[in-house]
C-alpha positions, 0 to 999 in steps of 0.5 A: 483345432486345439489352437482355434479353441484357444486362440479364437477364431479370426476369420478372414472373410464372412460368406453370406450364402444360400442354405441350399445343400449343394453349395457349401462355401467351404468346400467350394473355397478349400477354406479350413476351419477358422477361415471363413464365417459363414451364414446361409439363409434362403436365396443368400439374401442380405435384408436392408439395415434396420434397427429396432424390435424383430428378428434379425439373423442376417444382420446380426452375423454381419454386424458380428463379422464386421464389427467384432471379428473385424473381417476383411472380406464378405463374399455374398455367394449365390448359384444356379439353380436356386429354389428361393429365387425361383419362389420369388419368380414365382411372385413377380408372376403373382404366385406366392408360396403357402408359407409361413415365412419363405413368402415375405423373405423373398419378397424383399429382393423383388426388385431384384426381378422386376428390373428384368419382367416386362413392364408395359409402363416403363419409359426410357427404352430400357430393354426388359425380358418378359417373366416367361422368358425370364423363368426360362433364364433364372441365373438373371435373377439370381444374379440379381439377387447377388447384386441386391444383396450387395446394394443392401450391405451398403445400408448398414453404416457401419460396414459402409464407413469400413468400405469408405475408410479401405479396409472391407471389401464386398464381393459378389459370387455366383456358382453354376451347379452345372458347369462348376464355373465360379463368376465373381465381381470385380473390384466395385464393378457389379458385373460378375465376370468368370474367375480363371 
């Protein structure tokens, strides 16, 4: 720890991970300390780029990561069994939580749902799971969400430049709390495929 003190961290890779208490990105890796920069918020959701006044603490550890730690790697990890991706099923279905905050996080990786729920107007024959059925399969969803996360990492424009010019990958990471499976994306696949 004394090097690490001294030196600095140098971090490899940044974790964007959900908050939930039975996922902890260094455990699951065998990470020591130094290696990994971590963030955890609800649903390990990453939010668009967007410049200007509010809070930004999802965004502001990428920017720090990237531009200042200049990682290599961000992992978005997400799991089964996710509360926040079930609060955000819940409001496809119109079921908001009486909250002061989980309600509009969420809300932002809707899509992440609705490109899954049924939608009587959809044309093209694009296959959809009604919500019930949906509900039923949550790991779609936080899929999904997975998938999202990195779709957003791509607005911010100076991760997409180092991303363009080789030198950052993203990556995508589901963990099944059942079966204690990781699934990963492959190289700039979306596709989670089991790790062997």
């Amino acid at each position: 720890m004394r090097n690490l003190v001294e030196a600095g961290q140098s971090p490899a890779s940044l974790v964007i991970s959900c908050s939930d208490s039975r996922v902890d990105p260094a455990l699951l890796t065998g990470a020591a300390p130094g290696e990994l920069f971590v963030v955890r918020n609800v649903a390990n959701l990453v939010p668009p780029y967007a410049q200007g006044t509010g809070l930004h603490g999802t965004g502001a550890a990428i920017e720090y990561a990237v531009r200042d730690l200049k990682v290599d790697h961000i992992i978005v990890l997400g799991h089964a069994h996710c509360g926040g991706i079930k609060a955000m099923m819940n409001a496809a279905g119109g079921e908001w939580p009486e909250r002061d905050f989980i309600g509009d996080w969420v809300a932002m990786a809707l899509g992440a749902a609705e490109q899954y729920v049924q939608d009587e107007s959809a044309e093209g024959g694009r296959s959809r799971v009604p919500l019930e059925r949906l509900k039923s399969s949550p790991f779609l969803v936080e899929r999904a969400a997975i998938r999202r996360s990195l779709d957003n990492l791509m607005t911010y424009p100076w991760l997409r430049e180092r991303v363009e010019a080789g030198t950052l990958q993203v990556h995508g990471w589901w963990f099944d709390l059942d079966t204690g499976d990781l699934w990963k994306t492959e190289g700039g696949e979306r596709t989670l495929l089991p790790v062997i």
